[in-house]
N, C-alpha and C positions, 0 to 999 in steps of 0.2 A: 558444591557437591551436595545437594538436597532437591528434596521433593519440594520445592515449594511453589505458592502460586504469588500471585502479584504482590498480595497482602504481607506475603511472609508465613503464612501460616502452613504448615505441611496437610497435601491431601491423602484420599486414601494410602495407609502401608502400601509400600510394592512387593510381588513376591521374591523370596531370594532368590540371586541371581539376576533380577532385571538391570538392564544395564542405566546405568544414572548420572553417568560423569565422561565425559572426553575429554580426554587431554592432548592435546599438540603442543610441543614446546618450539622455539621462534627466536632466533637471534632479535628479529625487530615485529613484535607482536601487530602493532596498528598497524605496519605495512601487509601485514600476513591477513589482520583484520579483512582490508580494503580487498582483501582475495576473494575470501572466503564469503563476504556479501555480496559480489559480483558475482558469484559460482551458485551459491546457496540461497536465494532470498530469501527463504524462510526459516533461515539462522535470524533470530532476536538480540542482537548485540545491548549490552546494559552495563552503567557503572557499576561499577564492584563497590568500591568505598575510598575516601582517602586514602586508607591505608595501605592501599592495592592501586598504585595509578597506571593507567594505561598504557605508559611505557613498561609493565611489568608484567602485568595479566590484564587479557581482554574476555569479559565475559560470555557467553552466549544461552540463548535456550532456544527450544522447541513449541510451534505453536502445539502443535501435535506427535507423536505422544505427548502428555502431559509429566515432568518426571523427571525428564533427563535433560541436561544442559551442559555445559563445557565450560572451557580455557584456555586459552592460548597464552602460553608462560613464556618470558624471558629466560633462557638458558642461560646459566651464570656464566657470568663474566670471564674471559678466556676459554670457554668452552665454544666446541664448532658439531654440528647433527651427526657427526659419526665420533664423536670423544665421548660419548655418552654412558656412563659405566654402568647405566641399567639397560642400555640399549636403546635402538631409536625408536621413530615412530610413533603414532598414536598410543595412549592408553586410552586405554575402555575401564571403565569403572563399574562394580558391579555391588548391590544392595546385599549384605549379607546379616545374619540375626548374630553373629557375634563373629570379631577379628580371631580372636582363639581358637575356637572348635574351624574355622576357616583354614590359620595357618596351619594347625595339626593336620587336618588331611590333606592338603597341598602337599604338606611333608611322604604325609602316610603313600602317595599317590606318586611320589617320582619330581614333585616341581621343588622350587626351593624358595625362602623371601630373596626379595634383595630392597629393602625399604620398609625398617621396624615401624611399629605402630606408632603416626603422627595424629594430634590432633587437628582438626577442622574448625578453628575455632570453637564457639561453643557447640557446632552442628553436630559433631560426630567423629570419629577417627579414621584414618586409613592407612594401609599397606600396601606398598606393591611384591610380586612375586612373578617368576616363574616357570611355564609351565613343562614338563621334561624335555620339549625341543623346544628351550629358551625361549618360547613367546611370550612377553610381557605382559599383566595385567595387572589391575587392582582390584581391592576388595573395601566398601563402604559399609561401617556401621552407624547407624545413624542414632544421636542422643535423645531417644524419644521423652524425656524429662522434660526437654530442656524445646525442642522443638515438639511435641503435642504429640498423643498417641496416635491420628493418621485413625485410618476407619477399624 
Protein backbone atom coordinates (compact mmCIF):
# COMPACT_ATOMS: atom_id res chain seq x y z
CA UNK A 1 0.00 0.00 0.00
CA UNK A 2 2.43 2.94 -1.22
CA UNK A 3 3.32 5.29 -3.68
CA UNK A 4 6.45 3.91 -4.58
CA UNK A 5 8.59 3.57 -7.55
CA UNK A 6 11.11 0.79 -8.15
CA UNK A 7 13.74 2.27 -5.99
CA UNK A 8 11.46 2.30 -2.88
CA UNK A 9 11.51 5.76 -2.69
CA UNK A 10 7.73 7.45 -2.62
CA UNK A 11 6.88 9.87 -5.63
CA UNK A 12 4.99 12.84 -5.90
CA UNK A 13 2.21 13.10 -2.57
CA UNK A 14 -1.14 11.94 -4.30
CA UNK A 15 -4.14 13.89 -3.73
CA UNK A 16 -6.65 12.57 -0.90
CA UNK A 17 -8.76 10.35 -1.91
CA UNK A 18 -6.67 8.88 -5.10
CA UNK A 19 -7.13 5.44 -5.10
CA UNK A 20 -3.74 3.45 -4.09
CA UNK A 21 -4.31 0.01 -3.05
CA UNK A 22 -6.69 -3.11 -4.36
CA UNK A 23 -7.29 -5.64 -2.59
CA UNK A 24 -8.85 -9.17 -3.66
CA UNK A 25 -8.80 -11.67 -1.22
CA UNK A 26 -8.30 -15.55 -2.75
CA UNK A 27 -8.62 -18.98 -1.01
CA UNK A 28 -5.56 -19.85 -3.51
CA UNK A 29 -3.66 -16.43 -4.40
CA UNK A 30 -1.07 -17.80 -7.22
CA UNK A 31 -3.84 -19.66 -8.83
CA UNK A 32 -5.98 -16.32 -8.89
CA UNK A 33 -2.36 -14.78 -9.67
CA UNK A 34 -2.28 -16.93 -12.99
CA UNK A 35 -5.78 -15.19 -13.87
CA UNK A 36 -5.30 -12.05 -13.33
CA UNK A 37 -1.95 -12.04 -15.69
CA UNK A 38 -3.84 -13.72 -18.37
CA UNK A 39 -6.88 -11.14 -18.18
CA UNK A 40 -4.63 -8.03 -17.26
CA UNK A 41 -1.09 -7.80 -18.82
CA UNK A 42 -0.24 -4.89 -17.62
CA UNK A 43 -0.79 -6.00 -13.78
CA UNK A 44 3.30 -6.02 -12.77
CA UNK A 45 3.15 -9.04 -10.43
CA UNK A 46 6.45 -8.71 -7.74
CA UNK A 47 7.83 -10.45 -4.68
CA UNK A 48 6.57 -9.00 -1.60
CA UNK A 49 9.27 -10.32 0.98
CA UNK A 50 10.03 -13.46 2.85
CA UNK A 51 7.74 -12.47 5.20
CA UNK A 52 4.77 -12.45 2.82
CA UNK A 53 5.25 -15.74 0.64
CA UNK A 54 3.15 -16.10 -2.33
CA UNK A 55 0.96 -18.69 -0.99
CA UNK A 56 -0.25 -15.79 1.14
CA UNK A 57 -0.21 -12.43 -0.82
CA UNK A 58 0.60 -11.88 -4.29
CA UNK A 59 1.74 -8.44 -5.16
CA UNK A 60 0.85 -6.21 -8.12
CA UNK A 61 1.34 -2.75 -9.69
CA UNK A 62 0.63 -0.47 -12.37
CA UNK A 63 2.70 0.60 -15.27
CA UNK A 64 0.51 3.57 -15.50
CA UNK A 65 -0.89 5.32 -13.18
CA UNK A 66 1.99 5.67 -11.35
CA UNK A 67 0.70 4.97 -7.48
CA UNK A 68 -1.37 2.44 -7.14
CA UNK A 69 -0.88 -1.29 -6.81
CA UNK A 70 -2.49 -4.33 -5.06
CA UNK A 71 -2.83 -7.78 -3.40
CA UNK A 72 -4.38 -10.73 -3.62
CA UNK A 73 -4.50 -12.21 0.04
CA UNK A 74 -5.14 -15.68 1.39
CA UNK A 75 -8.51 -15.68 3.17
CA UNK A 76 -7.87 -17.15 6.53
CA UNK A 77 -8.05 -20.52 7.08
CA UNK A 78 -11.62 -21.95 7.24
CA UNK A 79 -13.01 -19.07 5.75
CA UNK A 80 -14.94 -19.31 2.13
CA UNK A 81 -15.80 -15.59 -0.27
CA UNK A 82 -19.13 -15.22 1.23
CA UNK A 83 -18.09 -15.88 5.19
CA UNK A 84 -16.47 -12.80 5.07
CA UNK A 85 -17.47 -10.47 8.00
CA UNK A 86 -16.54 -7.35 6.34
CA UNK A 87 -18.05 -8.47 3.26
CA UNK A 88 -16.84 -9.56 -0.09
CA UNK A 89 -15.10 -8.28 -2.93
CA UNK A 90 -12.55 -6.05 -3.82
CA UNK A 91 -11.25 -3.29 -1.60
CA UNK A 92 -10.28 -0.13 -3.14
CA UNK A 93 -7.92 1.81 -1.05
CA UNK A 94 -7.78 5.33 -0.94
CA UNK A 95 -4.77 7.89 0.15
CA UNK A 96 -6.13 10.11 2.85
CA UNK A 97 -4.05 13.04 5.17
CA UNK A 98 -4.98 11.42 8.42
CA UNK A 99 -7.04 7.87 9.47
CA UNK A 100 -8.84 10.22 12.29
CA UNK A 101 -10.32 13.26 10.81
CA UNK A 102 -11.24 10.16 7.92
CA UNK A 103 -12.99 7.87 10.46
CA UNK A 104 -14.87 10.84 12.14
CA UNK A 105 -16.68 11.91 9.00
CA UNK A 106 -17.49 8.41 7.72
CA UNK A 107 -19.07 8.37 11.04
CA UNK A 108 -20.45 12.16 10.81
CA UNK A 109 -21.84 10.89 7.23
CA UNK A 110 -23.97 7.51 7.77
CA UNK A 111 -20.93 4.82 7.17
CA UNK A 112 -19.44 2.93 9.96
CA UNK A 113 -15.55 1.21 10.44
CA UNK A 114 -15.50 -2.29 10.46
CA UNK A 115 -11.41 -2.66 10.58
CA UNK A 116 -9.70 -0.32 13.50
CA UNK A 117 -6.51 1.42 12.56
CA UNK A 118 -3.74 -1.30 11.31
CA UNK A 119 -0.25 -0.69 10.73
CA UNK A 120 1.49 -1.17 7.21
CA UNK A 121 4.46 -1.99 8.23
CA UNK A 122 6.63 1.01 8.66
CA UNK A 123 4.62 2.38 5.38
CA UNK A 124 1.69 3.76 6.99
CA UNK A 125 -1.71 2.67 8.60
CA UNK A 126 -5.10 1.71 7.41
CA UNK A 127 -8.84 1.08 8.07
CA UNK A 128 -11.52 -0.24 6.55
CA UNK A 129 -15.09 0.99 6.63
CA UNK A 130 -18.45 1.29 5.38
CA UNK A 131 -20.12 3.20 3.42
CA UNK A 132 -24.22 3.76 4.44
CA UNK A 133 -25.28 1.16 1.89
CA UNK A 134 -22.67 -1.26 3.19
CA UNK A 135 -20.07 -0.70 0.42
CA UNK A 136 -16.70 -1.49 1.67
CA UNK A 137 -13.67 0.58 1.38
CA UNK A 138 -10.43 1.57 2.86
CA UNK A 139 -8.63 4.54 3.90
CA UNK A 140 -4.36 4.89 3.58
CA UNK A 141 -2.38 7.06 5.59
CA UNK A 142 0.80 7.13 4.48
CA UNK A 143 4.04 7.51 7.17
CA UNK A 144 5.55 10.26 5.33
CA UNK A 145 8.68 10.26 8.07
CA UNK A 146 9.49 7.17 7.54
CA UNK A 147 8.72 6.83 3.66
CA UNK A 148 10.06 10.61 2.40
CA UNK A 149 7.78 13.70 1.91
CA UNK A 150 6.72 12.77 -1.79
CA UNK A 151 6.69 16.34 -3.81
Amino acid sequence: MSAEDSKGSLQARPPRGAPCWIEIMSVDPPKLKEFYAALFPAWKFKPVSKDYPEERVVMYEFEEPKGISGGILKLPEGRTRTEQPMGVGMTVYYFVDSLDETEKKVHELGGSTVLEKMAERQNGWFMNFKDPEGNRFGAFEVNWENCGKGA
